[in-house]
N, C-alpha and C positions, 0 to 999 in steps of 0.2 A: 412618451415612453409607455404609460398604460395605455392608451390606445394601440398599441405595436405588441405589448403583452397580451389583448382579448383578441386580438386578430391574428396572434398567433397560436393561441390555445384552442381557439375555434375551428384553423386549418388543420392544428394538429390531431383534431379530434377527430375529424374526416377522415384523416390519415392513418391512425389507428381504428376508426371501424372498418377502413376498406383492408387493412391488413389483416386484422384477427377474422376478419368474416374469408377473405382468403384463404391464412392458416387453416381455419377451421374446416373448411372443406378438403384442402389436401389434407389434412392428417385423417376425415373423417374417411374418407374414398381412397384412402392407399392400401386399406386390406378391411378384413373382417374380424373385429372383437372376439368374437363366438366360433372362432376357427377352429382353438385346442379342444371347446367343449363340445363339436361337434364331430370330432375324432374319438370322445369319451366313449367307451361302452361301460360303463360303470351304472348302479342303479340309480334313479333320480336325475339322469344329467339331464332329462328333458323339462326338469322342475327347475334345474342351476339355469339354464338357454333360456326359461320366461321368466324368472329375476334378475338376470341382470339385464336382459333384454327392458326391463320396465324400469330398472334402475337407472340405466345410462338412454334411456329413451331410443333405444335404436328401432324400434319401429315408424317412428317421426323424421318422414324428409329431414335433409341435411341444412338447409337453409331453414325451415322452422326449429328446428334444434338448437342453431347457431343464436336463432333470437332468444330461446328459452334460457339460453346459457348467459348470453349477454343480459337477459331482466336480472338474474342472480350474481352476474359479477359487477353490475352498476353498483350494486348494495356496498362493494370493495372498496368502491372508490368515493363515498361520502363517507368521511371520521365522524362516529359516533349517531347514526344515521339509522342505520339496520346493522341485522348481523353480516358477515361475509358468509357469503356459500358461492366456491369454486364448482361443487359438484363431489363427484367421488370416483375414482378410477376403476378400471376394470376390475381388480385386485379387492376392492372393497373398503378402500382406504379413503379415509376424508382430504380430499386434493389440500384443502385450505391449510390443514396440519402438516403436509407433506409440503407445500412451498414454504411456509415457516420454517421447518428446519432446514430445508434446502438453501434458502434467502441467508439464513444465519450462517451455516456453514461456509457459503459463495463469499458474504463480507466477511469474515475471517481468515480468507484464504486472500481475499483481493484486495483489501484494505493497508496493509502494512505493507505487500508487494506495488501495489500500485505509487503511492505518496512516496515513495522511497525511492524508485523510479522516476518519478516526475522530478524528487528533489535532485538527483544524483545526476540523472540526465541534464538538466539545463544547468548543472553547478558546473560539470563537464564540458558542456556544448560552448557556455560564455567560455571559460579560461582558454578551450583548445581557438576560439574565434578571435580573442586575444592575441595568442601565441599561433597565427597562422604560420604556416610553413616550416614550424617549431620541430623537434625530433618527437617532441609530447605528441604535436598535433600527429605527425606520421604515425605514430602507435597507437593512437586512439581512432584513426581511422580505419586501420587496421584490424585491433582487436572489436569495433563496431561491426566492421564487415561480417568478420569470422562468428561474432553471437547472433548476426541476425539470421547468416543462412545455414545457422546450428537445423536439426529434425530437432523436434521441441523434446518429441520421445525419445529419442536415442539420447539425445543431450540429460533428460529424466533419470533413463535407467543407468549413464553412465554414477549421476550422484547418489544411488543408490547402492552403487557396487562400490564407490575409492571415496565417498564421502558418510555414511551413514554404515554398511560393514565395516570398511577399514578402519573410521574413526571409533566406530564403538567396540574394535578390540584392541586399540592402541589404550584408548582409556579404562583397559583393564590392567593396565601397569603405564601410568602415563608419564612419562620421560623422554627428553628431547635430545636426540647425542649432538654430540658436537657438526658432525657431517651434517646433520639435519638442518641445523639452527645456521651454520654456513648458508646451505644454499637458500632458504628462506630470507637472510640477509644481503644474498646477492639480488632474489627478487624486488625484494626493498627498497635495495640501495637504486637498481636499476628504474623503478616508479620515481622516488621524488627525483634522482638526478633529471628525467626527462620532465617532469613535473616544473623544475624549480628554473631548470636553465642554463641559459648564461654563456662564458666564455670557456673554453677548455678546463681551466683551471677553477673555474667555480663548478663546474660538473665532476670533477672528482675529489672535491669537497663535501659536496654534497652526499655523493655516492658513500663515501665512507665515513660520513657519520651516521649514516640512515644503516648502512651494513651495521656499523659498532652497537650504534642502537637497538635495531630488532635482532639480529644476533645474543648482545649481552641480554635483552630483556627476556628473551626463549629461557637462557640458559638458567638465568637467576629465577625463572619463574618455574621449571623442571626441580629445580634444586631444593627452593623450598614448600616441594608441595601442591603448589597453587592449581594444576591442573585438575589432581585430584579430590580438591574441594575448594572452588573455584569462588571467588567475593571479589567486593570492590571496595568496601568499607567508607567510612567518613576521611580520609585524607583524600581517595582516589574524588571522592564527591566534590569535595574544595576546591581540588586544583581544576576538576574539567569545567565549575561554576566559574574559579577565577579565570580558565581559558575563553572561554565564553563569552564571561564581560566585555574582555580584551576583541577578542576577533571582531563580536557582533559592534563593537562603538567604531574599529576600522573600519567596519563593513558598511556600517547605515548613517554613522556620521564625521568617525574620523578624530583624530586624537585632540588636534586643535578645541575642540568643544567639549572641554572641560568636565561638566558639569553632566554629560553624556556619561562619561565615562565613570566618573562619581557614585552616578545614580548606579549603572552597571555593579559597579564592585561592590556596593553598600545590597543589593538584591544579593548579588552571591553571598555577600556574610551573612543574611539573614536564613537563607536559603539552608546555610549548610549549620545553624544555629537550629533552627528546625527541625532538623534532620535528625537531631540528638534530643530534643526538647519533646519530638515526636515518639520515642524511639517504645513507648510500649502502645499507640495507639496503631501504631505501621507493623504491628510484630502480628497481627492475624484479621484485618480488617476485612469490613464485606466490599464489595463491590460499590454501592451506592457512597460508603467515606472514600476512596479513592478521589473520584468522582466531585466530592466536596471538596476534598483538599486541592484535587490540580485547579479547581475554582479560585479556592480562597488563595494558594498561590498566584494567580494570577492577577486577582483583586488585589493582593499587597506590593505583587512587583509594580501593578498602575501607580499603587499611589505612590512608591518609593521614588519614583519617575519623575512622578507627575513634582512631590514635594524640591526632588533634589535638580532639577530640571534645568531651572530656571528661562530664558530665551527658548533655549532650543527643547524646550518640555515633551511635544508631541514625537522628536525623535531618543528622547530623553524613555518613554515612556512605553515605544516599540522597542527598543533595545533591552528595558528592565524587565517586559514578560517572556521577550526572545530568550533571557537568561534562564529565566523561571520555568521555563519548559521544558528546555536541556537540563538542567538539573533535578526535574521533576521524573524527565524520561530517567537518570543517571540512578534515581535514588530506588527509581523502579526496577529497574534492572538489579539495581544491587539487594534490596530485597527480596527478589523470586530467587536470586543464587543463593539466596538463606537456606532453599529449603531442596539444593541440589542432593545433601546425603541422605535426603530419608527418600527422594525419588527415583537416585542410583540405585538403591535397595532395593526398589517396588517394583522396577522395570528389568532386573537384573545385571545392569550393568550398561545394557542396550538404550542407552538415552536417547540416541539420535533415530529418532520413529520413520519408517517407511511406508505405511500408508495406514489411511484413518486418521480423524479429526482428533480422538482421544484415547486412551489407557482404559481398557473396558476395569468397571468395576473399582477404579482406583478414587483416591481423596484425599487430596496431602494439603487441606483447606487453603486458602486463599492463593496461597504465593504458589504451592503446591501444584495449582491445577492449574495456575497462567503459567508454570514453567512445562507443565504438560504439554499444554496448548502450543506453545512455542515451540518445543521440540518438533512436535508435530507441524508445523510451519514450517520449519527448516529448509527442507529439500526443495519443495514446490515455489516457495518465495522465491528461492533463490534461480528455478528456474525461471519465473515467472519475470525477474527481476532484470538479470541480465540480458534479454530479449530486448524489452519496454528500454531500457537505460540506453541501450546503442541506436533503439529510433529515435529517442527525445534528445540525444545529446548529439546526433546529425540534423537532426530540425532545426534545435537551440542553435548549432552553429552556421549552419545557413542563413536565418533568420539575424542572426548577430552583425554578421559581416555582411549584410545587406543593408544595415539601418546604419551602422558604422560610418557605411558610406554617404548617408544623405546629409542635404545642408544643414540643417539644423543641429547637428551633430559637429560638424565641424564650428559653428557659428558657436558651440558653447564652449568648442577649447578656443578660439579665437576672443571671450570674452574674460577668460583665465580664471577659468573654473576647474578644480583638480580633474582629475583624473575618474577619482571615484565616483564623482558628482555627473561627470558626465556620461560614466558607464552604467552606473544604479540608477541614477533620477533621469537621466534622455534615453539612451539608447536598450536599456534594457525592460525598461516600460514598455517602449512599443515594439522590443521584438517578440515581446509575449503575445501578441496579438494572435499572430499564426501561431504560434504551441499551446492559445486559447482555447483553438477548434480540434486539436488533438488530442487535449486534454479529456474534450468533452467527448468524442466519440469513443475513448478509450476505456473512459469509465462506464460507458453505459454499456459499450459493448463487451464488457468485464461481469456487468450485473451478469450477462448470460452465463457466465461460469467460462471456466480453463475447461474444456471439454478432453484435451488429449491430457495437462496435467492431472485434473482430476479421477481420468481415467488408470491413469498409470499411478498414483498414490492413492485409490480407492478414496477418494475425496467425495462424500455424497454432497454434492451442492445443485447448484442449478444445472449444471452440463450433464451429471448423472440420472437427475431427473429428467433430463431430454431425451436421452438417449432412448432411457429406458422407454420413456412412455412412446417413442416413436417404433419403437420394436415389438412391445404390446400390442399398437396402432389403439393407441388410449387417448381419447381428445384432450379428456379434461387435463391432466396434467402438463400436456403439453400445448394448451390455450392458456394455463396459468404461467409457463415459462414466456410465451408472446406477451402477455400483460401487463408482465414486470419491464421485460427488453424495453418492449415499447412506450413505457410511460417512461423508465431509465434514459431511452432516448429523445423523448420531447421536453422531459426537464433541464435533462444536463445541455440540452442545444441553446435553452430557454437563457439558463444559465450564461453561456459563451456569450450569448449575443448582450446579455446587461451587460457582462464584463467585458466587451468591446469600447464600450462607452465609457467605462471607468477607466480604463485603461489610454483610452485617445479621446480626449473629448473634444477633440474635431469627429468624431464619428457622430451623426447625427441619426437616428433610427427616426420612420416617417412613413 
């Protein structure tokens, strides 16, 4: 394996010099820097044409240039080595401060939409590969179809217009009528019934408890309020940790094991014991306690695991952090809506943001400014979201009902191994294999930024920075966007290929 890891770093290194020295000359030889300022009649502009003319070294062939750039970006890539110097763009700007905020803003935007996707997608892809030829699978093939060959823009500015206007003047008297909370319950009731299944009669079981459910819940949630200053509180905390428990011991080992499950509930009591035990150190924390606590949460749910385990410890001990993070995210969430009335106020009513990373000028301290953030997320996630979700969950299920059918899959229910056992521990280890190498091209080609969402939510991240600088015809800025892609792409590939191994260890790398 480490000889297959230096002989890949080595190729990949070939591979990005001949790319960026490429890059570097197309973007250098697509136009002239010094175009606008040589239309200047203004006084001095023959002093601005020999500063930056020496700044950005444009009197230096294109190929010597490229190597001068490359002696100052090697410095990037050893930690704690030298300083970084990108160079500076036409503009006058330090490139290295401007991919900084660019890199930050691009993982804020692609992080929470990406992982959510991935999850969402292959949670999708198994059940509809399950349920082939299902009425589920029909709609979900369906509604895949229709998001993917969505225009990414027209699909943007649609949420723009019926999800962030509509929504942020509903929520200036927010009340659900009856007709409303109807049809939302027939949507409902219409998902889990194709969802759950069955025979005639258990589909309209299904259907109308799901309608009674999200129907009464709209209604009683319009009635008291809740829209208007929206929480989750310590009950709502308990029962999603005790739902947790529950699903995640089905899920990873199953009821039979006991002591799985034990371990499971006894994390969520503690979990939601905390949560009140905590309750003046979570009321305005920084950053870095966050940070500590989903740690030390997790260190307690190990050992909670680990103590209450017994046999089956190691599945005992992924089930008890699996809970501790769902409750971690739950507690998170119900925190930042602490601080929904004083950011109603700040924003005017207009919660749901349309474009831009933040709330100029604003500070509503910690919870404050991650429920900023998030608003701010909104729109573009969820473009970003539903695209990614209908590739991954037509992968997931091709990839499913392909492994389904191989021997070994059959040899594990012919040995009278459940069900789940043989869809978690055989068959769905190795259909990850292929949505391994999707994964990886997806994230890396994400570091590049959403260029049309970005565009359309004035989102400055990496796609913004591209543009721009290819419209300037600015090297630097746009050899520091090749530098990321490109290292994004030889890690995360680096990446795929361990996790082939781990993943089939009949995979042999040689």
């Amino acid at each position: 394996m480490l000889a297959f890891i230096v002989r890949r770093l080595v190729v990949s290194a070939g591979v990005l010099l001949a790319g960026t020295f490429l890059a570097y000359c197309l973007v250098a030889l697509s136009g002239d820097p010094l175009a606008r300022l040589r239309q200047d009649n203004t006084p001095g502009v023959e002093d601005r044409i020999a500063e930056m003319t020496d700044r950005l070294n444009l009197d230096t062939p294109v190929p010597l240039r490229y190597l001068q750039w490359l002696g100052s970006a090697s410095k990037c890539l050893v930690p704690f080595a030298a300083e970084c110097d990108l160079g500076q763009s036409v503009r006058g700007q330090d490139v290295t401060f401007l991919l900084g905020n660019a890199v930050s803003s691009t993982l804020q935007l692609i992080t929470v939409a990406t992982f959510t996707a991935m999850i969402v997608g292959v949670i999708v892809g198994i059940v509809t590969a399950l349920r082939q030829y299902s009425r589920l699978d029909y709609a979900t093939t369906l509604a895949s179809f229709f998001f993917v060959s969505l225009p990414l823009f027209w699909f943007a500015v649609l949420l723009k217009q019926y999800v962030a206007i509509d929504l942020n003047d509903w929520l200036a008297d927010p009340t659900v009528s009856l007709p409303a909370a109807a049809i939302v319950g027939v949507i409902s009731g219409l998902i889990w019934a194709s969802a759950i299944g069955g025979d005639r009669r258990r589909v309209w079981i299904s259907f109308g408890i799901a309608f009674a459910a999200t129907a009464g819940a709209l209604l009683i949630l319009s009635a008291s309020g809740w829209f208007a200053s929206p929480g989750l509180g310590p009950v709502v905390v308990t029962v999603v940790g005790g739902a947790a428990a529950l699903g995640l011991t089905a899920l990873l080992a199953g009821f039979r094991y006991r002591h799985v499950l034990y371990a499971a509930l006894a994390t969520a009591a503690v979990g939601a014991i905390l949560n009140l035990a905590l309750d003046q150190v979570l009321s305005d924390p920084s950053y870095l306690t966050l940070i500590g606590l989903l740690l030390l949460a997790v260190a307690i749910a190990g050992g909670v695991g680990y103590a209450l385990g017994g046999l089956q410890r190691k599945q005992a001990i992924q089930t008890s952090i699996g809970v501790a993070v769902i409750m971690s995210v739950t507690i998170f969430i119900d925190r930042m809506l602490s601080a929904w009335g004083n950011y109603f106020d700040a924003v005017d009513g207009r919660v749901v943001a349309t474009f831009g990373s933040r709330t100029p000028n604003y500070d509503g301290g910690t919870w404050g400014n991650l429920l900023d953030t998030a608003t701010h997320l909104l729109l573009p996630t969820i473009a970003l979201i539903l695209v990614s979700v209908a590739t991954y969950s037509r992968y997931t299920r091709a990839s499913m009902l392909e492994v389904m059918n191989q021997d070994y899959v059959r040899t594990a229910r012919s040995k009278g191994l459940t069900e789940r056992t043989v869809i978690v521990r055989h068959a769905f280890r190795n259909g990850l294999i292929p949505i391994t190498t999707l994964m990886a091209f997806d994230v890396a080609g994400l570091m590049g930024g959403a260029v049309i969402t970005e565009t359309v939510f004035a989102w400055q991240g990496m796609g913004f920075m591209f543009v721009t600088a290819l419209r300037d015809v600015d090297p630097n800025p746009a050899m520091a966007f090749f530098l990321v892609t490109g290292l994004a792409a030889v890690v995360f590939n680096m990446l795929a290929d361990i996790a082939y191994a781990y993943l089939d260890p009949r995979i042999r790398l040689s």
